[in-house]
ROTI-689717 format. One record per residue (C-alpha): residue number from 1; residue in one letter; x, y, z negated. Coordinates in Angstrom, 2 decimals. Layout:
zalum  tordo  xx  yy  zz
NUM  a  X  Y  Z
...
//
This chain:
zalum  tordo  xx  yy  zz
1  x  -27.91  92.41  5.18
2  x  -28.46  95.75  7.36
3  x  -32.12  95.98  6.29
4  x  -30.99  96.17  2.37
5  x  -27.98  99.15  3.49
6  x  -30.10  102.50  2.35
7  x  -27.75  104.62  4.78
8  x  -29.80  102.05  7.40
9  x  -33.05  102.56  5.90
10  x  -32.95  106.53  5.84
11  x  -31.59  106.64  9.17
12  x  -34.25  104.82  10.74
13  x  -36.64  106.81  8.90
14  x  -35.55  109.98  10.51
15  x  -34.90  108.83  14.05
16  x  -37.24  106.53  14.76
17  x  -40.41  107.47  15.73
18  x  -43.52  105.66  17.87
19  x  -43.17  108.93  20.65
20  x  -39.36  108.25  20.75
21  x  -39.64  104.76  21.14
22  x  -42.34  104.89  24.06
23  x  -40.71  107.61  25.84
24  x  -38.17  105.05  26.98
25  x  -40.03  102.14  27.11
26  x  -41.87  104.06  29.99
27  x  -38.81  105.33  31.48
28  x  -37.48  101.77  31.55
29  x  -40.86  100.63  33.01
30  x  -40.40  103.60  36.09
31  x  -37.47  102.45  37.07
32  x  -38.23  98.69  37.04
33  x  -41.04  99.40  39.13
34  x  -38.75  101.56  41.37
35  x  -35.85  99.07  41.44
36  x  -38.38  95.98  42.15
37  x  -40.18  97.92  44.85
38  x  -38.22  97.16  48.03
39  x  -40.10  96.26  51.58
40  x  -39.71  93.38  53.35
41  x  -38.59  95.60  56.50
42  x  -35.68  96.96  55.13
43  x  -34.32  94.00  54.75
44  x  -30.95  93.76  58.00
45  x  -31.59  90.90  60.16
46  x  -28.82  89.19  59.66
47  x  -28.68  89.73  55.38
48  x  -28.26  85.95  53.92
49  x  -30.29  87.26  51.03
50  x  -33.42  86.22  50.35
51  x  -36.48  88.88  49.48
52  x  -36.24  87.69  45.69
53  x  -32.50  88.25  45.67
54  x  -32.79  91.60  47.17
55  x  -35.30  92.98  45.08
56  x  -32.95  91.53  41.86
57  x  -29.87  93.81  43.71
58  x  -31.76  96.61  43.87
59  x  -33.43  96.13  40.29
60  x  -30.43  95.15  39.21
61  x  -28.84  98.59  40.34
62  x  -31.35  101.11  38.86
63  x  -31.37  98.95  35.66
64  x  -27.57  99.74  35.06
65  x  -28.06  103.44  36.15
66  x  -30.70  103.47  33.10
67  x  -28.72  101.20  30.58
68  x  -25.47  103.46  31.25
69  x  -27.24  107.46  30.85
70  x  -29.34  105.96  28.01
71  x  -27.31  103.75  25.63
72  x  -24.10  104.61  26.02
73  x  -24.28  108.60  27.31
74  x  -27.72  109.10  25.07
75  x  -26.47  106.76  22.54
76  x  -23.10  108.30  21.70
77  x  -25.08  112.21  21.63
78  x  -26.91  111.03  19.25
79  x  -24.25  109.44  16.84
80  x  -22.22  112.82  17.53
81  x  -25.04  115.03  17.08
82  x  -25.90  113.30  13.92
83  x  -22.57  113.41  12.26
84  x  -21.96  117.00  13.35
85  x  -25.35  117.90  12.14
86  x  -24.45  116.67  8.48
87  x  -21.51  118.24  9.00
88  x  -22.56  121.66  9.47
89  x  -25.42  121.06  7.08
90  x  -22.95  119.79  4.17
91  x  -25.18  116.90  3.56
92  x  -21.91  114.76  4.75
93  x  -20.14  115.25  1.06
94  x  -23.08  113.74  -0.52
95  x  -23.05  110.18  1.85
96  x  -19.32  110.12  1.27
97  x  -19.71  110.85  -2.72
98  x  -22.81  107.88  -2.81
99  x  -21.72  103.90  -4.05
100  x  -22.30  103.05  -0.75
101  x  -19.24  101.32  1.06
102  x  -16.99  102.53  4.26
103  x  -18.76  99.30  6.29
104  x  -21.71  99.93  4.95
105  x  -21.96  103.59  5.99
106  x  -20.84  102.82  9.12
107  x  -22.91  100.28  10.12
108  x  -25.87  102.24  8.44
109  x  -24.94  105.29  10.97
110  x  -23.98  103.37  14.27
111  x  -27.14  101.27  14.10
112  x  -29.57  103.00  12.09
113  x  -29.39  106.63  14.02
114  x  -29.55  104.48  17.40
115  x  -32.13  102.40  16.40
116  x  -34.64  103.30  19.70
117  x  -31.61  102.55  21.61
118  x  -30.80  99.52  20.37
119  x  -34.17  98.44  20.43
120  x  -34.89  99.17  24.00
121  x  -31.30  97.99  25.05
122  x  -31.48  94.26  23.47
123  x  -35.40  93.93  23.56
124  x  -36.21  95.41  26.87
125  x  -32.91  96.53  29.33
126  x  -30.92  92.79  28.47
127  x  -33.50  90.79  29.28
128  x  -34.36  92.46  32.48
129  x  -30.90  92.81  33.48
130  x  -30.62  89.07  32.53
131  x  -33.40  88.02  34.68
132  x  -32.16  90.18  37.79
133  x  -28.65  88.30  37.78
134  x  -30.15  84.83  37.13
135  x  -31.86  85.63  41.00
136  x  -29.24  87.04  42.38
137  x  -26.61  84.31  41.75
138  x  -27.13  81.58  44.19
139  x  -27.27  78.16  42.91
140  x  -26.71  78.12  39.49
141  x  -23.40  80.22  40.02
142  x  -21.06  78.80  43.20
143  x  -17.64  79.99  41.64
144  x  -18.73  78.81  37.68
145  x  -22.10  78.16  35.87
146  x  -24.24  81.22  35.57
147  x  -24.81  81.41  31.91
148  x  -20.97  81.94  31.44
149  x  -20.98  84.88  33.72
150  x  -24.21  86.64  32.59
151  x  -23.32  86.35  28.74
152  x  -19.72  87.93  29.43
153  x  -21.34  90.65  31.18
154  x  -23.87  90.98  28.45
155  x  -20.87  91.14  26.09
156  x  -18.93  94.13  28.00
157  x  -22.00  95.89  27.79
158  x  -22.52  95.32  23.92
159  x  -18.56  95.92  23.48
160  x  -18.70  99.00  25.58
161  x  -21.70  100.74  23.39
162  x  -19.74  99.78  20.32
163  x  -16.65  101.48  21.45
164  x  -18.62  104.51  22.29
165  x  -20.21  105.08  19.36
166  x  -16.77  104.07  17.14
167  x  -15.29  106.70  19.23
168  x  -17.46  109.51  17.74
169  x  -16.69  108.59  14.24
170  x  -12.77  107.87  14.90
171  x  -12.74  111.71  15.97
172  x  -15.06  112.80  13.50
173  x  -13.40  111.00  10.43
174  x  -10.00  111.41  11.48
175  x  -7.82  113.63  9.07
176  x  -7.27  115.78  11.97
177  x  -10.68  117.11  13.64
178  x  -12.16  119.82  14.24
179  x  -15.12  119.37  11.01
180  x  -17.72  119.50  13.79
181  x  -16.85  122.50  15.83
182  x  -16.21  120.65  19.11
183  x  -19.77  119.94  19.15
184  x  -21.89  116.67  20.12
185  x  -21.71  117.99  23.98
186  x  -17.84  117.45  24.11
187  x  -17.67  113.64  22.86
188  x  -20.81  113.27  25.20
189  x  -19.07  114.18  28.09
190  x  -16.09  112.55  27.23
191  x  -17.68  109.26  26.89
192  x  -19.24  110.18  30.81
193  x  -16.31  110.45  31.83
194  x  -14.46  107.37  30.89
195  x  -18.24  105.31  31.41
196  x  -18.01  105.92  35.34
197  x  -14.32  104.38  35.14
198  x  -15.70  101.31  33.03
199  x  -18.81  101.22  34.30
200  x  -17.18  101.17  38.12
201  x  -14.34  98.33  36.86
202  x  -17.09  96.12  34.85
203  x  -19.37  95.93  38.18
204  x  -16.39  95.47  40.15
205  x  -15.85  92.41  38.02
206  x  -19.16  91.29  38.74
207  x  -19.81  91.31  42.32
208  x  -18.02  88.59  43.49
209  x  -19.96  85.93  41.49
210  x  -23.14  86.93  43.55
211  x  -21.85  88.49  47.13
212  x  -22.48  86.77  49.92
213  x  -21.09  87.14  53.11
214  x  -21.67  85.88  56.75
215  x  -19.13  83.27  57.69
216  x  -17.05  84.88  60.73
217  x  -17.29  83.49  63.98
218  x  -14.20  83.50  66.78
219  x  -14.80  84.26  70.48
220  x  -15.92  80.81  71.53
221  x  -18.79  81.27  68.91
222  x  -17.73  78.53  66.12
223  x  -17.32  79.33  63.05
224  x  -13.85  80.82  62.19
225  x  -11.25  79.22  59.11
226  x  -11.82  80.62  55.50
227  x  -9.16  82.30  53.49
228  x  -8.01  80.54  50.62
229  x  -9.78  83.06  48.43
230  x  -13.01  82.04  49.76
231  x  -16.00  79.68  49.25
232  x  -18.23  78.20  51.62
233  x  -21.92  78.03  50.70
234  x  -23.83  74.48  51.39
235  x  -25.85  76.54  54.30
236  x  -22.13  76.78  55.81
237  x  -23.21  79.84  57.68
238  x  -22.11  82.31  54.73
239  x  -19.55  82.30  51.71
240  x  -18.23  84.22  48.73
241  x  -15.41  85.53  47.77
242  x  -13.19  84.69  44.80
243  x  -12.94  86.96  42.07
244  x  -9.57  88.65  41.26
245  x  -7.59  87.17  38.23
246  x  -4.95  87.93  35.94
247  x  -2.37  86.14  34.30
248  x  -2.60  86.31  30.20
249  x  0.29  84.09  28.56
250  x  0.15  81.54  31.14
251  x  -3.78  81.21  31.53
252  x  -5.68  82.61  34.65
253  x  -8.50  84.83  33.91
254  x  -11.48  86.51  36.26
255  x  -11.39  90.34  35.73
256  x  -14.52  90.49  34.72
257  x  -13.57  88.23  31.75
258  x  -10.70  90.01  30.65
259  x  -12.89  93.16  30.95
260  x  -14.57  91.63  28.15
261  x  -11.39  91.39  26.34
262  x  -10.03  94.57  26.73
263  x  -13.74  95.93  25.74
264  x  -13.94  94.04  22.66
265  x  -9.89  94.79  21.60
266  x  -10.73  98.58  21.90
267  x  -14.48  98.71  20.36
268  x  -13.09  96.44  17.39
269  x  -9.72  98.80  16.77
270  x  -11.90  101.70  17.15
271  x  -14.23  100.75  14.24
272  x  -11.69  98.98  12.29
273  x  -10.15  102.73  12.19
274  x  -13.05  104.62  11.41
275  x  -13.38  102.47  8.39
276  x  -9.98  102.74  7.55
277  x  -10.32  107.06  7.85
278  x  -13.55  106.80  5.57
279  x  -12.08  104.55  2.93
280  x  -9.25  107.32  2.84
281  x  -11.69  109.78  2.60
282  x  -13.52  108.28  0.14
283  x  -9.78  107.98  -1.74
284  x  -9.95  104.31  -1.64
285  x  -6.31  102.38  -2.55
286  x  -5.16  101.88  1.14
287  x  -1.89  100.34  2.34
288  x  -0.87  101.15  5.77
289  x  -1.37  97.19  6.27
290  x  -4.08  98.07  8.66
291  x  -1.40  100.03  10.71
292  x  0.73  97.53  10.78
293  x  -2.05  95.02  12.11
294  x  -3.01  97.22  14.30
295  x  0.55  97.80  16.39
296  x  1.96  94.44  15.81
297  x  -1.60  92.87  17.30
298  x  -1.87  95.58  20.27
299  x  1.69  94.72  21.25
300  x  0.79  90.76  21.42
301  x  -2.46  91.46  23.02
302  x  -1.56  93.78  26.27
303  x  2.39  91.57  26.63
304  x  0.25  89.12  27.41
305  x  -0.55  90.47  30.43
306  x  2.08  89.97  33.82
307  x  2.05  91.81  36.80
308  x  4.12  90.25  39.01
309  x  4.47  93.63  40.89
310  x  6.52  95.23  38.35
311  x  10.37  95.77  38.91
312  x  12.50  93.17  37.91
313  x  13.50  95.15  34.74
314  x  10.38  95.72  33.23
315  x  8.63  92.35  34.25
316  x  12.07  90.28  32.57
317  x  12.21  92.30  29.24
318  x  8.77  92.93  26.47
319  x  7.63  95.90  28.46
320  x  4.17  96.44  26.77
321  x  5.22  96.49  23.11
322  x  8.04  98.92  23.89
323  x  5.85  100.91  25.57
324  x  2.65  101.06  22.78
325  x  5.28  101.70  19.65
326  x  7.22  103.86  21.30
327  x  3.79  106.39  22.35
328  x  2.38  105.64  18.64
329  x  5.86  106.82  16.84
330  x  5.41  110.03  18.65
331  x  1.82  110.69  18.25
332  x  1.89  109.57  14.77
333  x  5.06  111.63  14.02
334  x  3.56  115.27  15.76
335  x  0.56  114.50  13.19
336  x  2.57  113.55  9.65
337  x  5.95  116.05  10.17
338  x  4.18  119.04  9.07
339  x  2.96  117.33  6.13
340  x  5.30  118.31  3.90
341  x  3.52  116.97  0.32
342  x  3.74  113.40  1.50
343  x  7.56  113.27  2.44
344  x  7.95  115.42  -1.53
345  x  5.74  112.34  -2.38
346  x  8.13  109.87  -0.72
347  x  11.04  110.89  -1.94
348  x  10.07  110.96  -5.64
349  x  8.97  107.27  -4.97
350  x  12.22  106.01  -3.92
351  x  13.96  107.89  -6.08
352  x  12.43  106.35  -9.33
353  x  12.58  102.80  -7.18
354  x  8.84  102.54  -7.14
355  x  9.21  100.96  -3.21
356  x  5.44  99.37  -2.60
357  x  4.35  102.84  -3.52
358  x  7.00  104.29  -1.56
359  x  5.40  101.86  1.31
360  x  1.70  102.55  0.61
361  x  2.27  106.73  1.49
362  x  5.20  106.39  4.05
363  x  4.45  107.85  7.04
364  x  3.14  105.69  9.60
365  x  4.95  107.07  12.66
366  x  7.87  105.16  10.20
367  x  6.07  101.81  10.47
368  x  5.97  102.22  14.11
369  x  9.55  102.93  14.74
370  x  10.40  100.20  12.58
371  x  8.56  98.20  14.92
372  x  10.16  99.87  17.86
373  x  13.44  98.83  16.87
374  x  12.32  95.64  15.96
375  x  11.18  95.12  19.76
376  x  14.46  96.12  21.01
377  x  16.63  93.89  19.48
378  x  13.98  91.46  20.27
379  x  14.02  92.30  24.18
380  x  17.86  91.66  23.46
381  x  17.91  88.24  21.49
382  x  15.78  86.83  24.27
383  x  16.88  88.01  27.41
384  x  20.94  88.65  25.91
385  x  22.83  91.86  26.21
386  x  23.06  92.68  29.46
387  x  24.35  95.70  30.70
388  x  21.80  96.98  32.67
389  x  18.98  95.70  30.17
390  x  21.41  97.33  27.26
391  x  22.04  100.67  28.26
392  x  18.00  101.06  29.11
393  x  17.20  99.70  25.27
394  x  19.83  101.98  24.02
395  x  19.04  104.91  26.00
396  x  15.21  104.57  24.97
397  x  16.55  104.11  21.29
398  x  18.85  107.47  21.53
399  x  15.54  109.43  23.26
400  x  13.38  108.62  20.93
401  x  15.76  109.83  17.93
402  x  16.67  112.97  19.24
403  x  12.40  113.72  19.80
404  x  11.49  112.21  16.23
405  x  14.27  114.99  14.76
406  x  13.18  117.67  16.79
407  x  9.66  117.11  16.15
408  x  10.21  117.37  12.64
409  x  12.39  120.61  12.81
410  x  10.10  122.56  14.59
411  x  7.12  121.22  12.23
412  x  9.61  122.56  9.24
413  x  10.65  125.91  10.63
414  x  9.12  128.85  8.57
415  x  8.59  131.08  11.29
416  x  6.54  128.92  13.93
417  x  2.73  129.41  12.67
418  x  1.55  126.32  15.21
419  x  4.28  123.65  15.57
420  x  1.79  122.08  18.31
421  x  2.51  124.56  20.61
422  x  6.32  124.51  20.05
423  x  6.59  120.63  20.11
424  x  4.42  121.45  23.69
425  x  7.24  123.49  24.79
426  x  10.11  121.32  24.02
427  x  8.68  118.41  25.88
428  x  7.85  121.02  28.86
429  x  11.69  122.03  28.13
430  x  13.51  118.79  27.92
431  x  11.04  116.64  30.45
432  x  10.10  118.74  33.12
433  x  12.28  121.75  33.36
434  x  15.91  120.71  32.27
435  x  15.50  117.74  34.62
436  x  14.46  119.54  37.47
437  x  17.86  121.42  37.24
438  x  19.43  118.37  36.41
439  x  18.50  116.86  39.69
440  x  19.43  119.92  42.18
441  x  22.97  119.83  40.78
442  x  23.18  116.16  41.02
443  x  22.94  114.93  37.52
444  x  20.73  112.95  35.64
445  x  21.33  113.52  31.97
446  x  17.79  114.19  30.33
447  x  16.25  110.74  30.50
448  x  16.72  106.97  29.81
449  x  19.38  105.78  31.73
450  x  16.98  103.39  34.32
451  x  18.37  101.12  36.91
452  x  22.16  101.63  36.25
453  x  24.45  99.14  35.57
454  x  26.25  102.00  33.46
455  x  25.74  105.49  32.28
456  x  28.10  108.47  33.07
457  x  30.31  109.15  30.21
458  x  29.09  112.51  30.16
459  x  25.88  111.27  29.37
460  x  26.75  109.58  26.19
461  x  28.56  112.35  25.42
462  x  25.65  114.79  25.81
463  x  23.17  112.87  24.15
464  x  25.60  112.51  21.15
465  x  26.15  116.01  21.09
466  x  22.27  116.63  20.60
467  x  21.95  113.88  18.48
468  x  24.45  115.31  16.31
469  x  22.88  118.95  16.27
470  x  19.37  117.69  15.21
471  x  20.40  114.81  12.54
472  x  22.68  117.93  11.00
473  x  19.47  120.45  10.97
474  x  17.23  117.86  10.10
475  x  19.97  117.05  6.50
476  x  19.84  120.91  6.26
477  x  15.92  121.35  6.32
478  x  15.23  118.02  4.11
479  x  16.07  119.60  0.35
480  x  14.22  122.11  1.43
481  x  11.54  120.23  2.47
482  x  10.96  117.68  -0.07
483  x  12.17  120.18  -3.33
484  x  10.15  119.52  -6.01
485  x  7.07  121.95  -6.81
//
């Protein structure tokens, strides 16, 4: 139970105070007030609303203006002011160094340092929001029952201020932060940031359950034909307007649904890693199975999605878990090439043919490629080996070796002080400015071979050239590397 986790208890002990929780409470009230205040007058003469419904749209307005700035903007200073506060203080060491568990901790922080927001969010800002959409869809919900549509908006909002506040202690816990030095005002306006975008998408989701429109009329004054995306009221002098939908594995879903799902995919990854950087932290036994999880169910997940708008190419083959392994190999590999003890660490392992432990420190951007490859021959078992679906697989295969390598060699040279910068400069170098000459002179040699039915022979021939350069540093720079201390 929360109420027996001490990280909880001490939490709400220093945030929560009667000021604190009133201040809001009457902030909440001024703007219900404001919201619900709306004269008669300014409502158009030909609006289909009624006065309830309009003063629900316009409470409904100022209550998500409020609920955004003060759970998830206010919410996630907090949580980042918190944790960089016990950073800076040193007091973090002794949480970490307590029996307490990762979940527990967790938990204890994300709830127990937001505990006025929570409470005014679920006691006071739901319920009103709640009550404003319950009047302002007409008739029990035309396009689906109203309860369904208010509790998946209720659960984009509680997804959304879970993936906020997850977000400060991914960055905060992860092996490679800044130890506080950012500062709570950077996450904060981070989060801004991406809320307008979600905020925008999740009302866009909503407003076609409860828009009404009038019902056109032709020249001769009847009523004109509806689209086939529209549906007529029982007045049959106004309508509404199907939501948009998506197609996931076969099964139609409103965007404001699979708003919910994308919401609840990224606030539940988002914790599930911040647990998984605290247990290592806290030098817990830890298995990269969580890794694994994590790719092989974030490749499922977005595949599922079709947009039938795509090119032929990348609607026909697995386009989304290409795509996700391929970005996590690289991000992965730019953080764990530099860290020279674990690959010492590997290569002892294998070498006395101790292979789960060999497993449980590999490096992850490993698991990923693994998975990479996997996809590809995948994308080629299903859909067969054509040529033009070939020579893109292969030429997004060859790419991705020749990066990995050089990633690694500039994280190994001596001389290079920050192998960011230099891994900055040879994507600048081989993505932007190589290409750029490569397409005045009339050749395209510096990326995946796309939309060909075959590639120039000078373009294998280059690629094998570099391939051949890097695998021979990289052999040169491993004993090096991994020599024993």
């Amino acid at each position: 139970m929360i109420f027996n986790n001490p990280e909880f208890i001490k939490n709400v002990k220093l945030e929560f105070s009667v000021l604190r929780f009133l201040t809001p409470m009457l902030l909440l009230g001024l703007f219900f007030w404001i919201g619900w205040d709306i004269e008669e007058y300014k409502r158009h003469w030909q609006s289909v609303y009624s006065i309830e419904q309009l003063h629900a749209k316009s409470l409904f307005s100022w209550l998500c203006g409020f609920g955004f700035f003060f759970t998830i903007v206010w919410g996630t200073y907090l949580t980042s002011n918190n944790m960089m506060e016990e950073i800076k203080a040193k007091t973090w060491d002794f949480v970490r160094m307590s029996s307490l568990s990762p979940f527990k901790i967790l938990t204890g922080k994300m709830l127990g340092v937001n505990c006025v927001v929570w409470l005014v969010s679920l006691l006071c800002v739901l319920p009103s929001i709640i009550y404003a959409l319950r009047v302002m869809i007409p008739e029990d919900g035309i396009i689906r029952p109203e309860s369904i549509t208010i509790a998946v908006f209720i659960g984009c909002l509680i997804c959304w201020a879970i993936l906020s506040y997850s977000l400060v202690f991914l960055s905060v816990l992860s092996p490679n932060a800044l130890n506080g030095r950012a500062g709570a005002f950077g996450a904060t306006l981070a989060v801004l940031i991406t809320g307008t975008v979600i905020g925008a998408y999740l009302l866009g989701g909503l407003e076609n359950f409860y828009e009404i429109s009038n019902v056109r009329t032709g020249s001769n004054g009847l009523p004109m034909p509806l689209q086939s995306n529209m549906v007529s009221l029982v007045d049959g002098v106004s309508y509404m307007t199907l939501p948009r939908t998506t197609v996931w594995y076969a099964w139609e879903i409103y965007q404001l649904d699979y708003t919910l799902m994308l919401l609840g995919f990224a606030a539940f990854w988002c914790f599930v890693g911040a647990w998984r950087c605290l247990r290592k932290s806290l030098q817990y036994f830890d298995a990269p199975w969580v890794w694994l999880a994590f790719i092989i169910s974030t490749c499922v997940f977005l595949n599922g999605f079709v947009d039938y708008e795509m090119q032929d190419l990348v609607r026909t083959s697995l386009v989304w878990p290409l795509v996700v392994t391929l970005l996590l190999t690289m991000l992965t590999c730019v953080y764990e090439a530099s860290d020279q003890l674990n690959y010492k660490a590997l290569k002892q392992k294998l070498s006395q043919g101790q292979y789960y432990e060999a497993f449980r420190i590999m490096p992850l951007w490993i698991l990923s490629f693994s998975i990479f490859i996997a996809c590809v021959l995948i994308n080629l078992f299903l859909y067969g080996a054509s040529d033009r679906l070939g020579i893109v697989l292969l030429s997004l295969t060859i790419f991705m070796l020749r990066d990995l390598m050089a990633v690694h060699i500039i994280s190994w040279k001596k001389n290079i002080r920050r192998p960011l910068v230099g891994i900055i400069i040879y994507g600048l170098v081989f993505y932007s400015f190589l290409p750029a000459i490569a397409q005045n002179a009339g050749a395209y040699y510096f990326f995946p071979q796309f939309g060909l039915n075959e590639a120039p022979d000078f373009y294998w021939l280059m690629i094998s050239i570099q391939l051949a350069i890097a695998t021979v540093w990289v052999s040169l720079s491993w004993r090096r590397v991994t020599r024993e201390l």
